[in-house]
VMD Tcl script that builds the backbone (N, CA, C; Angstrom):
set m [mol new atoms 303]
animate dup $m
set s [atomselect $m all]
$s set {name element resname resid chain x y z} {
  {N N UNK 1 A 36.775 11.898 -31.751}
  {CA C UNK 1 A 36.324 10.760 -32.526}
  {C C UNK 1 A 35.241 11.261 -33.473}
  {N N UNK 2 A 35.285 10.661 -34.718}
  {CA C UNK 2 A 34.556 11.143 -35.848}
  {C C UNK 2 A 33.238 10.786 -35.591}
  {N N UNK 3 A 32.011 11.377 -36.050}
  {CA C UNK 3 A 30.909 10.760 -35.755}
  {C C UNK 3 A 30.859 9.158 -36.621}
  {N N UNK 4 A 30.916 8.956 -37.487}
  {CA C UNK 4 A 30.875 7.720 -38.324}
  {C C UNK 4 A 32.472 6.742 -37.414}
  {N N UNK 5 A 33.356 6.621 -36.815}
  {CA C UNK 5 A 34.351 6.152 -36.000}
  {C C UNK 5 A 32.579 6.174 -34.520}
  {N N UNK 6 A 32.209 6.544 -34.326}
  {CA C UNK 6 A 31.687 6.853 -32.901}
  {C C UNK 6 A 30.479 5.322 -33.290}
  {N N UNK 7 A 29.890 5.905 -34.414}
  {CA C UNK 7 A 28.517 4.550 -35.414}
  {C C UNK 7 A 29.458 3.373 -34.862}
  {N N UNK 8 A 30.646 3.603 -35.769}
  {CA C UNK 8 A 30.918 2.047 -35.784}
  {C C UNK 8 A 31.605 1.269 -34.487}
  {N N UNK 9 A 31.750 2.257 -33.463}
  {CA C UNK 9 A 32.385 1.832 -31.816}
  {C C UNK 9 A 31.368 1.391 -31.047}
  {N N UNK 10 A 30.061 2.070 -31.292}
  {CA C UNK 10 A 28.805 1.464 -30.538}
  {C C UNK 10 A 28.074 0.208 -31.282}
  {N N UNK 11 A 28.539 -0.286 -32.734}
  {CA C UNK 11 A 28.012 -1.221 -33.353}
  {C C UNK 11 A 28.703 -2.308 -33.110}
  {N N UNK 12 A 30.059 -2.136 -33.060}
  {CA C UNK 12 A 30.822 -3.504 -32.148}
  {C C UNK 12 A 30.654 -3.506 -30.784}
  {N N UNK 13 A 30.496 -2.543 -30.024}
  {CA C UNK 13 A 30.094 -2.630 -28.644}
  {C C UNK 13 A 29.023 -3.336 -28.574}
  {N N UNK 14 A 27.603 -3.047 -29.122}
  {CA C UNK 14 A 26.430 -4.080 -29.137}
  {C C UNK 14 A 26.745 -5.517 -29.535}
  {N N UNK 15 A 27.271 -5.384 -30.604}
  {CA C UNK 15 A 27.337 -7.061 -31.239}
  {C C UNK 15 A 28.256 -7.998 -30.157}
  {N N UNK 16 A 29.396 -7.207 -29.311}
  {CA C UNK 16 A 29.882 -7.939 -28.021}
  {C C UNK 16 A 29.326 -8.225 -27.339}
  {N N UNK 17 A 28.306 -6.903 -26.425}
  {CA C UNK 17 A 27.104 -7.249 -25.814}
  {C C UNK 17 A 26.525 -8.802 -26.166}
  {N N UNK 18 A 25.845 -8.439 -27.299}
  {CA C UNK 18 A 25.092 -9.175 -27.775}
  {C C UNK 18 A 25.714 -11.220 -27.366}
  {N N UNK 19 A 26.700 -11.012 -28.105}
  {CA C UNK 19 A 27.405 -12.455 -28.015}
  {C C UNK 19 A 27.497 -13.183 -26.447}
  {N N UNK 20 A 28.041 -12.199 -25.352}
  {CA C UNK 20 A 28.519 -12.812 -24.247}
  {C C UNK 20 A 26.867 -12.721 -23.943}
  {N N UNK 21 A 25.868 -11.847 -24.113}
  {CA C UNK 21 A 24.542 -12.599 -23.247}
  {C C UNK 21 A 24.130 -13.629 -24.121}
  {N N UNK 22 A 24.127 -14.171 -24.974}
  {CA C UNK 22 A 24.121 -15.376 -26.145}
  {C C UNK 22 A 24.775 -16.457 -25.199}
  {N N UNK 23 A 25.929 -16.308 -25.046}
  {CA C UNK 23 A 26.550 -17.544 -24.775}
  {C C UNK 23 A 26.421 -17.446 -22.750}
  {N N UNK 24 A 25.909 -16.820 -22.231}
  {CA C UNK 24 A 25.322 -17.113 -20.927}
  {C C UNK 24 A 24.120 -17.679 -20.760}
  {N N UNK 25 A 23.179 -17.453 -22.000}
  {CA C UNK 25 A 22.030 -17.998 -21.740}
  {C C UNK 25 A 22.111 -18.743 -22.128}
  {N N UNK 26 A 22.929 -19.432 -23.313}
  {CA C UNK 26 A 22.957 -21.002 -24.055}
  {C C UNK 26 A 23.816 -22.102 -22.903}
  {N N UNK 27 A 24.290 -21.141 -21.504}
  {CA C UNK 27 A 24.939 -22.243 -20.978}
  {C C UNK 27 A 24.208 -22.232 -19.655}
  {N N UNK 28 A 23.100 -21.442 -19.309}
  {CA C UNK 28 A 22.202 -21.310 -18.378}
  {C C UNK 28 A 21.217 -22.193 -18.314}
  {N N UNK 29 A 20.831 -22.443 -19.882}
  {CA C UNK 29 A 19.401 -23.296 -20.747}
  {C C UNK 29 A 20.198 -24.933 -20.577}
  {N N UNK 30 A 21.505 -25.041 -20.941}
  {CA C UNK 30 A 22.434 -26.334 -20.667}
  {C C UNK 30 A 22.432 -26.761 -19.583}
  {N N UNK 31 A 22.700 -26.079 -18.602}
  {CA C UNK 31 A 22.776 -26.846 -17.057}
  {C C UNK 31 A 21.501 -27.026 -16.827}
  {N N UNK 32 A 20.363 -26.400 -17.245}
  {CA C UNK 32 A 19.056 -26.419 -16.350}
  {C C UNK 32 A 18.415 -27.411 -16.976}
  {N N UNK 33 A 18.818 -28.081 -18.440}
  {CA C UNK 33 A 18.536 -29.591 -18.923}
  {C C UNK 33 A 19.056 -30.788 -18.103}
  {N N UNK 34 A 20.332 -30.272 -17.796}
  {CA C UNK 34 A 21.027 -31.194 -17.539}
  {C C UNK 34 A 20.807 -31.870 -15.987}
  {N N UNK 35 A 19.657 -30.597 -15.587}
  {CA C UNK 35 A 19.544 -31.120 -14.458}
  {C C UNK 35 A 18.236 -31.710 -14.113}
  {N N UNK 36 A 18.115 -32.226 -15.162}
  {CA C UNK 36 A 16.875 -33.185 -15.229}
  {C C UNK 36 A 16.583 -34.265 -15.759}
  {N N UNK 37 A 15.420 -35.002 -15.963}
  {CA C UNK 37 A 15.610 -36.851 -16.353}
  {C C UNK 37 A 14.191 -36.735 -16.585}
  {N N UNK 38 A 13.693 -37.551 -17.999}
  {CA C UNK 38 A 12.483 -38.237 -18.021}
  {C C UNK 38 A 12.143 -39.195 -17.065}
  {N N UNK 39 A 10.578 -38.859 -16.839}
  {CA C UNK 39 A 10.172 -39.242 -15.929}
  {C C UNK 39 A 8.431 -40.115 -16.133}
  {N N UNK 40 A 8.763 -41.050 -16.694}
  {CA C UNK 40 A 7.485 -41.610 -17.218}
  {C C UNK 40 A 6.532 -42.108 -16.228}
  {N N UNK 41 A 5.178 -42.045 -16.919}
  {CA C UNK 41 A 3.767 -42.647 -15.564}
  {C C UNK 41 A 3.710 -41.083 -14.423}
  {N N UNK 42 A 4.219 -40.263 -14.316}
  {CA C UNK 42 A 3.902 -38.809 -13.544}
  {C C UNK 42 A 2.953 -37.705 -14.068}
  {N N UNK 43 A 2.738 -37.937 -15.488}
  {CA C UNK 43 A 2.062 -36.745 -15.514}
  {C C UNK 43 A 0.375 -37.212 -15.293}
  {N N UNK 44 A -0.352 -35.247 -15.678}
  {CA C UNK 44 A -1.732 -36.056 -15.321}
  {C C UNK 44 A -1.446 -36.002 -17.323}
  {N N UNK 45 A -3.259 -36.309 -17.434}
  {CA C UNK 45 A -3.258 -36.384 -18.679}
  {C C UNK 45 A -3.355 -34.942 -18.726}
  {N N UNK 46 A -3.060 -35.048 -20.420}
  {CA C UNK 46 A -2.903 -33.599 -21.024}
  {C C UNK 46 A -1.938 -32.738 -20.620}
  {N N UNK 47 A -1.056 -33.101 -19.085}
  {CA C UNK 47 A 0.061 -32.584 -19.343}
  {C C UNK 47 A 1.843 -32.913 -19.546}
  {N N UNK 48 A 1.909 -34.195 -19.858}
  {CA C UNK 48 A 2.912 -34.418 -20.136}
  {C C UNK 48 A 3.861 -33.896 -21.443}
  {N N UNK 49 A 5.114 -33.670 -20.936}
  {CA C UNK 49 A 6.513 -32.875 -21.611}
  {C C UNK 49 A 6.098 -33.130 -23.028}
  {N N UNK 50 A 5.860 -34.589 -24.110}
  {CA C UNK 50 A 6.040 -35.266 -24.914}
  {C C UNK 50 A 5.977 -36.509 -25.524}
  {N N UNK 51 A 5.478 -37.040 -26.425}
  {CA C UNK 51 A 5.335 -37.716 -27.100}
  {C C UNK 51 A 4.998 -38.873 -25.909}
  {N N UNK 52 A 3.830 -39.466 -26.131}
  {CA C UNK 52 A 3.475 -40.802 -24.935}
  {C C UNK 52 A 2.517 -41.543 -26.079}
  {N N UNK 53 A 3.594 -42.482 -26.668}
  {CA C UNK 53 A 3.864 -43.500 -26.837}
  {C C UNK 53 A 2.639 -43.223 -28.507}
  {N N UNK 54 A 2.990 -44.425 -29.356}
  {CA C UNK 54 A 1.726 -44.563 -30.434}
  {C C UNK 54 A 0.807 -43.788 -30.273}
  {N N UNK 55 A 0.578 -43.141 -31.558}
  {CA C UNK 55 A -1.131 -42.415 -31.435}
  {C C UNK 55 A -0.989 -41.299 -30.919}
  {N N UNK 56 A 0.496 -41.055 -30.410}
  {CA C UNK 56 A 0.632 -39.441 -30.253}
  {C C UNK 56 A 1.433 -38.541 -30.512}
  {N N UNK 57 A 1.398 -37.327 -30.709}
  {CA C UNK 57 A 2.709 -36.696 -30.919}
  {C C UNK 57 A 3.703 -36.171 -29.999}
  {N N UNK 58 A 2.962 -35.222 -29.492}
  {CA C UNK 58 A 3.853 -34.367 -28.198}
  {C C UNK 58 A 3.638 -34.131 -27.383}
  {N N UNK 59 A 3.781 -32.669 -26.562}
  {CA C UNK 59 A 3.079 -32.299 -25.374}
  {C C UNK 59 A 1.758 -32.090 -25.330}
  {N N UNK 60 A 1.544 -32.572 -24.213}
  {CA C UNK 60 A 0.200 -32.427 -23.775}
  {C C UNK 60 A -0.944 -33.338 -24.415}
  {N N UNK 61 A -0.490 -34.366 -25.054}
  {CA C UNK 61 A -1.623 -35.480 -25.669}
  {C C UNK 61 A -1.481 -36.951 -24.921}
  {N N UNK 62 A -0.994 -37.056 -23.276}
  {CA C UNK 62 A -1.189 -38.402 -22.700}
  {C C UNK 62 A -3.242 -37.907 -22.366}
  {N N UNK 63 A -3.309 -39.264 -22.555}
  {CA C UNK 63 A -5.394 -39.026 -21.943}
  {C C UNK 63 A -5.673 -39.944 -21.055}
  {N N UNK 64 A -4.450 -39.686 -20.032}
  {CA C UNK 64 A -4.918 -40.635 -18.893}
  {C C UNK 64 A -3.833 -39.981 -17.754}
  {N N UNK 65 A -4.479 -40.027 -16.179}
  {CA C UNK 65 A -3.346 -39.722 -15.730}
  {C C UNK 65 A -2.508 -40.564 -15.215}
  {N N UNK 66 A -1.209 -40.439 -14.901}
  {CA C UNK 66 A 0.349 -41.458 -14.681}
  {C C UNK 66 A 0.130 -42.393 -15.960}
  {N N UNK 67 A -0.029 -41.924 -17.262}
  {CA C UNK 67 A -0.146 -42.826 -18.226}
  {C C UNK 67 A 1.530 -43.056 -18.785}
  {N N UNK 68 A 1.753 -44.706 -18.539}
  {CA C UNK 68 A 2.874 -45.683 -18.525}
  {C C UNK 68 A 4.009 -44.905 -19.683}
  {N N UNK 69 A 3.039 -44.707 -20.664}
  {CA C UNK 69 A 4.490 -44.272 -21.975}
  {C C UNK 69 A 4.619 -42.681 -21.905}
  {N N UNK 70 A 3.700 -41.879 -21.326}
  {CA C UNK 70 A 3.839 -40.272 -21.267}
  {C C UNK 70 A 4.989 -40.103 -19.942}
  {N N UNK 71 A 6.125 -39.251 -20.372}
  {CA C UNK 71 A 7.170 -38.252 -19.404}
  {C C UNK 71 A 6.872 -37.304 -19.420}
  {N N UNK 72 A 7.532 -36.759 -18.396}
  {CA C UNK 72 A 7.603 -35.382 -17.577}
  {C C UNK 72 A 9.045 -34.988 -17.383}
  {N N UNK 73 A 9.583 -34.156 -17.497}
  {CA C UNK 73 A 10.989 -33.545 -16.879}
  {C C UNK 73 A 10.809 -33.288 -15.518}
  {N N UNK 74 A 11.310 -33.993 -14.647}
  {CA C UNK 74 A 11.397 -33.736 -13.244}
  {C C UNK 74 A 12.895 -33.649 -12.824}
  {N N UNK 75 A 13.213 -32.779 -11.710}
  {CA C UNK 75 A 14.312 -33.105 -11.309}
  {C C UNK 75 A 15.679 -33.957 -11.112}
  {N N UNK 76 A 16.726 -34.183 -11.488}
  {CA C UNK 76 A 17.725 -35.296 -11.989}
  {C C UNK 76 A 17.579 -36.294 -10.370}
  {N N UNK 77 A 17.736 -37.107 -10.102}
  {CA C UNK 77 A 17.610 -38.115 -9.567}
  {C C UNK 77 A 16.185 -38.084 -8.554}
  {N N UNK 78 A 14.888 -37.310 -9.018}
  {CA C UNK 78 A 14.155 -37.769 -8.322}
  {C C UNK 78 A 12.488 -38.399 -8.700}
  {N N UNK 79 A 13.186 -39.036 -10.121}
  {CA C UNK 79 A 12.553 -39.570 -10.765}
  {C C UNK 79 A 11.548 -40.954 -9.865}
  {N N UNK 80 A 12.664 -42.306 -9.656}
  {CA C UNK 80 A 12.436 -43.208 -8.745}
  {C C UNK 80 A 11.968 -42.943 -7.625}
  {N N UNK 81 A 12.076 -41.721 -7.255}
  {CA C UNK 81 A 11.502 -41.961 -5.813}
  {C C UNK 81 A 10.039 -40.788 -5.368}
  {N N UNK 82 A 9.907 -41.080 -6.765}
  {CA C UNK 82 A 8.297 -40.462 -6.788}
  {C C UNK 82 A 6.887 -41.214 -6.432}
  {N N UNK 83 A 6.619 -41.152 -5.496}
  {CA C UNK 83 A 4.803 -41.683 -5.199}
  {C C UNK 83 A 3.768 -41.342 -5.695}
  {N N UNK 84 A 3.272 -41.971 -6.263}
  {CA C UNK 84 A 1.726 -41.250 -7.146}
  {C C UNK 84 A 0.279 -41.978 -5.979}
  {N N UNK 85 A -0.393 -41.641 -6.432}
  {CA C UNK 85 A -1.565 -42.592 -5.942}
  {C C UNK 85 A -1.940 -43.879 -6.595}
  {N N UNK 86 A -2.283 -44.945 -5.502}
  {CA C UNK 86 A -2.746 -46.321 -6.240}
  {C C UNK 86 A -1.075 -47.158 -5.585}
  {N N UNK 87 A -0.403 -46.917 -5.263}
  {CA C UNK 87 A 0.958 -47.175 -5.275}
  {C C UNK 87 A 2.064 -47.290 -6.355}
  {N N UNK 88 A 1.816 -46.345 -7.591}
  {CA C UNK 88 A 2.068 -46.279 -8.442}
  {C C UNK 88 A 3.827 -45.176 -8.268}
  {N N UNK 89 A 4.250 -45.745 -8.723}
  {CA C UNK 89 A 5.767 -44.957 -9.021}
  {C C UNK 89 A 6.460 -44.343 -10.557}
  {N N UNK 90 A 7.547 -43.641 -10.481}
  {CA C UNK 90 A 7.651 -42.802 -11.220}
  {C C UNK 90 A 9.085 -43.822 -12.053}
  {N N UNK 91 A 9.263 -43.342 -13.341}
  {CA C UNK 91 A 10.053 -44.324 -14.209}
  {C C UNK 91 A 10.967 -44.483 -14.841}
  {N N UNK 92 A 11.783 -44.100 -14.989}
  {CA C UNK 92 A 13.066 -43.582 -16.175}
  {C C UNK 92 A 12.849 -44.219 -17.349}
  {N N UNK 93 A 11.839 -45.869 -17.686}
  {CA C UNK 93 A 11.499 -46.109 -18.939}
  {C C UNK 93 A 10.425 -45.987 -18.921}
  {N N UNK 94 A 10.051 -46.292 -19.882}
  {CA C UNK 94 A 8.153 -45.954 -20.458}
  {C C UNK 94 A 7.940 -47.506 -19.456}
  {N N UNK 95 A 6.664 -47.012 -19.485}
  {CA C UNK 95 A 5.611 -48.493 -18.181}
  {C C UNK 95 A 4.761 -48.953 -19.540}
  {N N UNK 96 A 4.073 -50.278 -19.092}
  {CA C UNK 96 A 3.395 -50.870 -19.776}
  {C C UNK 96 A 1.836 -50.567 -19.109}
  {N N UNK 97 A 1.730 -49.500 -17.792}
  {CA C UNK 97 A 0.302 -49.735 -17.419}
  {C C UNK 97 A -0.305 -48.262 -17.341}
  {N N UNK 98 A -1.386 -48.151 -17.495}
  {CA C UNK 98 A -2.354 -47.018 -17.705}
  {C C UNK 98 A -2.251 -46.522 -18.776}
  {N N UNK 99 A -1.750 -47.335 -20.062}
  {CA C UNK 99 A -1.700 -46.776 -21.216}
  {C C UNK 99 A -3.161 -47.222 -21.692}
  {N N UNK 100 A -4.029 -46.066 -22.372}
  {CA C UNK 100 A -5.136 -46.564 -22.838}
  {C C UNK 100 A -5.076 -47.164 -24.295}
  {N N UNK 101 A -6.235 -47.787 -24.818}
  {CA C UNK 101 A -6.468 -48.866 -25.720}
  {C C UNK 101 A -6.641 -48.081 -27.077}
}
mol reanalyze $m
mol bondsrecalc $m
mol representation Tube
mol addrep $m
């Protein structure tokens, strides 16, 4: 095999490489979404996933903790059957309480 035949056998060999770990990790990153559910009123403040509610943008800006409109990604069905303190529970919609003013 020619050296320039040899270049171009290891340059499609990589770019194959390349593709099948591409499409293992794009379906690794898929299931491991999929195996989860917003989970509103769980986080503390400052660390929730995203966006909690008016007046904020994204992660990490709830300023209260189990605040009603801030989620969390928690585990797929164990959203509801989360206990916080106060007797406070966990939500699949945004809550109307501990949201500050």
């Amino acid at each position: 095999m020619s050296q320039k035949n040899l270049i171009g056998a290891s340059a499609l060999a990589g770019a194959v490489a390349m593709a099948i770990s591409g499409a293992t990790f794009l379906a690794s990153t898929d299931g491991a979404l999929a195996a989860t559910e917003k989970c509103y009123g769980v986080a503390l403040a400052g660390k929730n996933d995203c966006a909690a509610g008016p007046g904020t943008t994204c992660a990490g800006t709830s300023k209260v903790d189990y605040q009603g409109n801030a989620w969390k990604n928690v585990d797929a069905g164990t959203c509801a059957t989360m206990s916080l303190e106060g007797g406070r529970m966990g939500s699949l919609e945004a809550l109307d309480r501990d949201v500050p003013a």
